[in-house]
C-alpha positions as CSV (number, residue, x, y, z in Angstrom):
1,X,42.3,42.0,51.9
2,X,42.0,39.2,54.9
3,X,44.8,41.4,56.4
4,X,42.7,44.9,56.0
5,X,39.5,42.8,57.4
6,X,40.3,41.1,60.1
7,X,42.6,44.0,61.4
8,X,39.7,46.5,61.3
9,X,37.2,44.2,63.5
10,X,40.0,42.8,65.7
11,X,40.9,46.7,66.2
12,X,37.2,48.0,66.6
13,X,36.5,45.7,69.2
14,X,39.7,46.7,71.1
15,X,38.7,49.8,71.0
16,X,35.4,49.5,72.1
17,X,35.4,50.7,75.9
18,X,38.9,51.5,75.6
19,X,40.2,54.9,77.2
20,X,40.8,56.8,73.9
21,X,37.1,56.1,73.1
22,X,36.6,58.1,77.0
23,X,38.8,60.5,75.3
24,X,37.4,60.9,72.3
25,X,33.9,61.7,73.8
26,X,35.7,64.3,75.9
27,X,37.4,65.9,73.3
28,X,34.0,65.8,71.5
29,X,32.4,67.6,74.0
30,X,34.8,70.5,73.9
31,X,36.1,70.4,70.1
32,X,34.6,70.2,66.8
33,X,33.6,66.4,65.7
34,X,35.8,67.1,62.3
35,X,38.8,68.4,64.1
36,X,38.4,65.4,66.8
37,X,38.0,63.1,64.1
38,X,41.2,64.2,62.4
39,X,43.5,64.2,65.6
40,X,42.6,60.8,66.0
41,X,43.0,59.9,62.5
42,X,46.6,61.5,62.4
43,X,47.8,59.8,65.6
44,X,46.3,56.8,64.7
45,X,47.9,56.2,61.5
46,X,51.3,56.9,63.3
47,X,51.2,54.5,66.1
48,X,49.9,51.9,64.1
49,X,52.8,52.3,61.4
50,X,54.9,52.0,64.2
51,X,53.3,48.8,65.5
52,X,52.9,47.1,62.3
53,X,56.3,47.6,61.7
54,X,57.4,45.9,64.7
55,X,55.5,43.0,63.8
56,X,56.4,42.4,60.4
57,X,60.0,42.0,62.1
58,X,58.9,39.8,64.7
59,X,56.7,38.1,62.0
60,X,60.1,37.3,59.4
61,X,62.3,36.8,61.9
62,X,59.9,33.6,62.7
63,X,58.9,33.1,59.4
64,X,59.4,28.9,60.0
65,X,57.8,29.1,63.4
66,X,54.3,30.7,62.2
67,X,52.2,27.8,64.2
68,X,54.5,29.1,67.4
69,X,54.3,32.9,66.7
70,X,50.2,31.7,66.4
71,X,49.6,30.2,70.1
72,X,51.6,33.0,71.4
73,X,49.2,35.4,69.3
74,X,46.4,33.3,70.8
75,X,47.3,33.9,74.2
76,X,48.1,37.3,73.7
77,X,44.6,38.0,72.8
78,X,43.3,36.3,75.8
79,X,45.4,38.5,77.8
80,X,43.5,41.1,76.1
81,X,40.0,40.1,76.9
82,X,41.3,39.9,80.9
83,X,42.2,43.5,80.0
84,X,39.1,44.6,78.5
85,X,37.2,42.6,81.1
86,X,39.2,44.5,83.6
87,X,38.5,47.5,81.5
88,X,39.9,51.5,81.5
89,X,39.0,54.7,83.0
90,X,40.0,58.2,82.1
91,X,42.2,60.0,84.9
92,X,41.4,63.3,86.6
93,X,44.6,64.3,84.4
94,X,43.7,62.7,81.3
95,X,40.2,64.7,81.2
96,X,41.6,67.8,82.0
97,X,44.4,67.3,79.2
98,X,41.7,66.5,77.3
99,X,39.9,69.7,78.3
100,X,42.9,71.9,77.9
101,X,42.9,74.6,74.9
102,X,46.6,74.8,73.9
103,X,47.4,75.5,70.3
104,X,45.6,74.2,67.4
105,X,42.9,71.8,68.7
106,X,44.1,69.0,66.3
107,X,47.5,69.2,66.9
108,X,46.5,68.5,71.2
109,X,44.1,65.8,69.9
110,X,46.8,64.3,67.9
111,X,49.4,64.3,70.8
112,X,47.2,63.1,73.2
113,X,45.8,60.2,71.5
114,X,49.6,59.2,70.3
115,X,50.6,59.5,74.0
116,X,47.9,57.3,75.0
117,X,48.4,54.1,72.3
118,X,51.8,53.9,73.1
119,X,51.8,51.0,74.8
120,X,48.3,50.1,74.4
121,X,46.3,47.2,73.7
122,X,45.4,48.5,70.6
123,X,48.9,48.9,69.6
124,X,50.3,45.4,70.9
125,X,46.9,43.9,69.5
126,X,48.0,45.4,65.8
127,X,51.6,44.2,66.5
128,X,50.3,40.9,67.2
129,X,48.1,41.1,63.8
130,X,51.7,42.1,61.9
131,X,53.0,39.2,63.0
132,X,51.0,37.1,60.9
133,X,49.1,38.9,58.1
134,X,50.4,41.7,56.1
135,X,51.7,44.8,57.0
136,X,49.7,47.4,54.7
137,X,46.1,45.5,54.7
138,X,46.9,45.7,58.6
139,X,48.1,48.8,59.4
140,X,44.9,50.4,57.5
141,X,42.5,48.1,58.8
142,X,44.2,48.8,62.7
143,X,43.6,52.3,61.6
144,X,40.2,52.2,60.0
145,X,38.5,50.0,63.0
146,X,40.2,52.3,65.6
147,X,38.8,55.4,63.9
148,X,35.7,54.2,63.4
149,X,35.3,53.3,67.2
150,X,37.0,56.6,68.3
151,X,33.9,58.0,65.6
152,X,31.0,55.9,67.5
153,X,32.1,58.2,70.8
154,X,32.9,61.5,69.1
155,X,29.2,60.8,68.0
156,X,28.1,60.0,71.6
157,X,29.7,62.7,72.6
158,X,28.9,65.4,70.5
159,X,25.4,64.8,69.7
160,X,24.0,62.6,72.8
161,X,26.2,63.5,75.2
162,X,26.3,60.5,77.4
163,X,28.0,56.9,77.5
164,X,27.2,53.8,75.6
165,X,26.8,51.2,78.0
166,X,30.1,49.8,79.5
167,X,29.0,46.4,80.8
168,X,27.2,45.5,77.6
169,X,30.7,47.2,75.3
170,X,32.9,45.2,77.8
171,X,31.2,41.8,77.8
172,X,30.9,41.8,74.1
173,X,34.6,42.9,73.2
174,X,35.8,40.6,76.2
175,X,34.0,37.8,74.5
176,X,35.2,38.3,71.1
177,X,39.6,38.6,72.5
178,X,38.2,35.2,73.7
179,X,36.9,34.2,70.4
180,X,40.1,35.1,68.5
181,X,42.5,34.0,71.1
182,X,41.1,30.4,71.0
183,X,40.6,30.6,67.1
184,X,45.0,31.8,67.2
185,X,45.9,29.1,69.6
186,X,43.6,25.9,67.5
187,X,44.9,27.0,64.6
188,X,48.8,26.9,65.8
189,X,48.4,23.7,67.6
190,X,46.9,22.3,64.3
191,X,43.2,21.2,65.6
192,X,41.8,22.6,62.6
């Protein structure tokens, strides 16, 4: 249950300013908020699988070097509040995929979303989160907090139709890798 919880707020807050969320506003503009929703979920789930899976191999091949695999964890997610800080945008090329009618509108949300978490802070923020808690609670937690961001700007974009605001979304995210980061790296060094 730790696993499912703290993988669904680490996750959310990734996601918050993130480039799927762009994305997922785009798609909302264009596509129905149920078939959006469902692409997102799909592709999601996949990626995550993947990256959970990964770390749980990381995690047991370090099994006696947890206060290690910790600090590194720690500074991971401080590399991931320069990141947000730094933040993303959505490419000329990434709207218009976005925008594009090709086939079955889930199926292109589903693709598109996969092709953009590869490789993502998301993904290397849930492999991090594998390392150390377990691999179920965290892979539906990863997906639950991702979804429910990606759900915040399907809203925004469906109904409202215009951004939430990206200083306020990066400060806050950027504040809470911070947060965890130093919380990861404490805790492995044994200050607690």
């Amino acid at each position: 249950m730790y696993a499912f919880l703290l993988s669904t707020a680490v996750i959310f807050v990734a996601e918050l300013g993130d480039k799927s969320q762009l994305m997922a506003m785009t798609f909302a503009t264009r596509h129905r908020m149920r078939d959006v929703l469902l692409g997102i979920t799909v592709a999601t789930a996949i990626v995550h699988l993947a990256s959970v899976g990964i770390g749980a191999l990381i995690g047991d091949s370090f099994a006696n070097s947890q206060h290690v695999i910790s600090i590194i964890a720690g500074f991971a997610f401080l590399l991931f509040a320069a990141w947000t800080w730094r933040g993303d945008e959505l490419s000329e090329e990434e709207a218009s995929r976005a925008g594009a009618r090709k086939g079955a509108a889930i199926v292109a949300i589903g693709i598109a979303f996969f092709l953009a978490e590869l490789g993502d802070k998301t993904m290397l923020a849930t492999i991090t989160l594998a390392t150390q808690e377990g691999w179920l609670g965290t892979w539906i937690g990863s997906t639950l907090g991702m979804v429910l961001a990606d759900a915040m700007a399907i809203v925004v974009g469906a109904v409202l139709g215009r951004h939430l605001p990206d200083r306020a979304i990066k400060i806050g995210a950027t504040l809470a890798f911070i947060v965890f980061g130093v919380l990861l790296i404490v805790d492995g060094a044994g200050w607690l």
